[in-house]
Backbone bond lengths (Angstrom), bond angles and torsions (degrees), N, CA, C in turn:
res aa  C-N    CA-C-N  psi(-1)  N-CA   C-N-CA  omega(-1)  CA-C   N-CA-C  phi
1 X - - - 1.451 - - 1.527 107.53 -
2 X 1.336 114.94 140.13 1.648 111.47 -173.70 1.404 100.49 -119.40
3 X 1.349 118.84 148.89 1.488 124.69 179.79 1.200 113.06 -86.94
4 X 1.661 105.25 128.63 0.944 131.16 174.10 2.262 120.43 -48.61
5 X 1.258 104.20 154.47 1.822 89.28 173.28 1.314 132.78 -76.42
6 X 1.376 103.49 -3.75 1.842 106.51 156.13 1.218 127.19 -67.72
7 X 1.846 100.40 -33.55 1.649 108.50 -167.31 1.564 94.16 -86.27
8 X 1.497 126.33 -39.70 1.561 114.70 170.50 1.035 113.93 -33.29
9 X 1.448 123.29 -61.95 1.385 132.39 -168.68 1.526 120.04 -42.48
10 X 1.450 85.82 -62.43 1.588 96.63 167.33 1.509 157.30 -53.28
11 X 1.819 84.08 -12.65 1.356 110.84 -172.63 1.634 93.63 -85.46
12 X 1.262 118.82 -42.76 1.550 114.01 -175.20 1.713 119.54 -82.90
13 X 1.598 112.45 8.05 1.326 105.57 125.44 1.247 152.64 -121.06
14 X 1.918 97.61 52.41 1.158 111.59 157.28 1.144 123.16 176.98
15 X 1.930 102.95 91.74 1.095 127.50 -168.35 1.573 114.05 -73.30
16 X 1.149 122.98 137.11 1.458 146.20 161.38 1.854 87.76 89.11
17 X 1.322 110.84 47.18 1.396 111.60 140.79 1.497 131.78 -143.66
18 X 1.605 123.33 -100.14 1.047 96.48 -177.86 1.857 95.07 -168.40
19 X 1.423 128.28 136.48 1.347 143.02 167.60 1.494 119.56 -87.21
20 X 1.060 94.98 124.90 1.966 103.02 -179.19 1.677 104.30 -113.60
21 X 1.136 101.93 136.93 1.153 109.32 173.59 1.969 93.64 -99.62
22 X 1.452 98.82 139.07 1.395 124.85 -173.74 1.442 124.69 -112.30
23 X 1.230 124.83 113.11 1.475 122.32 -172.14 1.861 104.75 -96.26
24 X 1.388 99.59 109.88 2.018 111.17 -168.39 1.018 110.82 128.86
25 X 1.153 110.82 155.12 1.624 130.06 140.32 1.613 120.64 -39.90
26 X 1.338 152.84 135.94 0.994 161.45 -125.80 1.718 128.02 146.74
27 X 1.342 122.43 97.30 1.234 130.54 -169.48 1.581 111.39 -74.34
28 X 1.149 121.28 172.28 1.338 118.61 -157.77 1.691 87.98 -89.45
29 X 1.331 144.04 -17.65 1.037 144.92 143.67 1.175 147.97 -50.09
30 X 1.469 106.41 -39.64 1.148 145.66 -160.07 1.763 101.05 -69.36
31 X 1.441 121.26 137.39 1.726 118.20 157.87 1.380 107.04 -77.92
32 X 1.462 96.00 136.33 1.643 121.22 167.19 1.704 101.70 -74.86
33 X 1.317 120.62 102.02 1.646 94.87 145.98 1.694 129.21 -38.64
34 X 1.463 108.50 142.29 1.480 98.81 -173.50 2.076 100.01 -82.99
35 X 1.550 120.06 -0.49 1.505 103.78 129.60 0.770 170.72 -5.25
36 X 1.844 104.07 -69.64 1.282 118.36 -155.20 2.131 98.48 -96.27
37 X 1.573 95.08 -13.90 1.542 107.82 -175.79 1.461 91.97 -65.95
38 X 1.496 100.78 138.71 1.448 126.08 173.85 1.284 100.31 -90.73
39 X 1.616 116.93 -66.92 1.367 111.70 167.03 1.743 98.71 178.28
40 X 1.436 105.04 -147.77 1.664 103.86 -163.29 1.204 104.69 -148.36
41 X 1.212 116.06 161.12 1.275 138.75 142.75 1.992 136.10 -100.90
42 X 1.311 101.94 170.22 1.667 84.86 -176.01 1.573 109.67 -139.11
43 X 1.266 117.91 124.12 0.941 152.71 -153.38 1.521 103.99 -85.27
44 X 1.838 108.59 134.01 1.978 92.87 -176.62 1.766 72.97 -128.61
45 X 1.803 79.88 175.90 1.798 97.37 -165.22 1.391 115.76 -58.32
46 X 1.119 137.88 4.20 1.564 132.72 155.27 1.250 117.69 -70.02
47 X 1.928 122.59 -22.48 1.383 117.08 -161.44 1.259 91.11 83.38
48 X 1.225 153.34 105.72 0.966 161.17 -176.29 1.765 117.71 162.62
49 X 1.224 106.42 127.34 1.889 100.21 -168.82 1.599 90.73 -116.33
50 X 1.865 70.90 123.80 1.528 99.75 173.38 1.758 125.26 -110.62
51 X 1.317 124.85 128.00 0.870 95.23 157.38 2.075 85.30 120.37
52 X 1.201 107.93 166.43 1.677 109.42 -163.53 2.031 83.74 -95.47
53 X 1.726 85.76 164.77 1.564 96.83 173.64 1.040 142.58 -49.09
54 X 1.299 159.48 117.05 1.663 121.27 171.59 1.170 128.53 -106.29
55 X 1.217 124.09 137.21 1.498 115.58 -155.01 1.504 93.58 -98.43
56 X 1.583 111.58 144.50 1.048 120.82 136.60 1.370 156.88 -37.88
57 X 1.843 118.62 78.45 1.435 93.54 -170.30 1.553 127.80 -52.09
58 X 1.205 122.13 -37.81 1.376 111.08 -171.27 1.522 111.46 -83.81
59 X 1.219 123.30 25.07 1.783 123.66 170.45 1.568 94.11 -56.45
60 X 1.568 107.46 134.14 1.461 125.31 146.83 1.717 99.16 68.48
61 X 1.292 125.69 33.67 1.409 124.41 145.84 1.055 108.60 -118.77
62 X 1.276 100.85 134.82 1.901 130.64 -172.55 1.437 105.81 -60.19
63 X 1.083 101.74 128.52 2.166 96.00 171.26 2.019 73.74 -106.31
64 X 1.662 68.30 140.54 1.974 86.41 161.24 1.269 97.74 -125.83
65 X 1.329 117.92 162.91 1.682 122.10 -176.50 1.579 94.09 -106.69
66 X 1.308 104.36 130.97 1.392 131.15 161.24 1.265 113.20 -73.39
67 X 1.358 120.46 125.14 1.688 150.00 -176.26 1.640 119.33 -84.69
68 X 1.079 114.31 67.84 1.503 121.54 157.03 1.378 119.14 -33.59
69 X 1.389 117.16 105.68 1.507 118.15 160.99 1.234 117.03 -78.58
């Protein structure tokens, strides 16, 4: 999977970490379910993403909440 030019962008503000590509709507506030993550890339100190994708195993499985009696 190759990153898109938003996620470039993004990567160079914020070097020596890491860009997720996100499946939704999501405010800059807002929590990501760890879901909705497709997966990532990783970022070296130029801002620059190095290195192949990694996918998320748990993208797009439902957590349901379990009911305590």
């Amino acid at each position: 999977m190759k990153p898109m030019a938003g996620e470039i962008q993004e990567a160079k503000l914020h070097p020596n970490g890491w860009v997720y590509r996100i499946q939704g709507k999501y405010g800059v506030n807002d929590a990501v379910p760890p879901e909705a993550i497709v997966g990532a890339w990783k970022v070296d100190a130029e801002g620059n993403i190095v290195g192949d994708f990694q996918p998320n195993p748990n993208f797009g499985r439902v957590r349901v909440p379990t009911r305590v009696s």
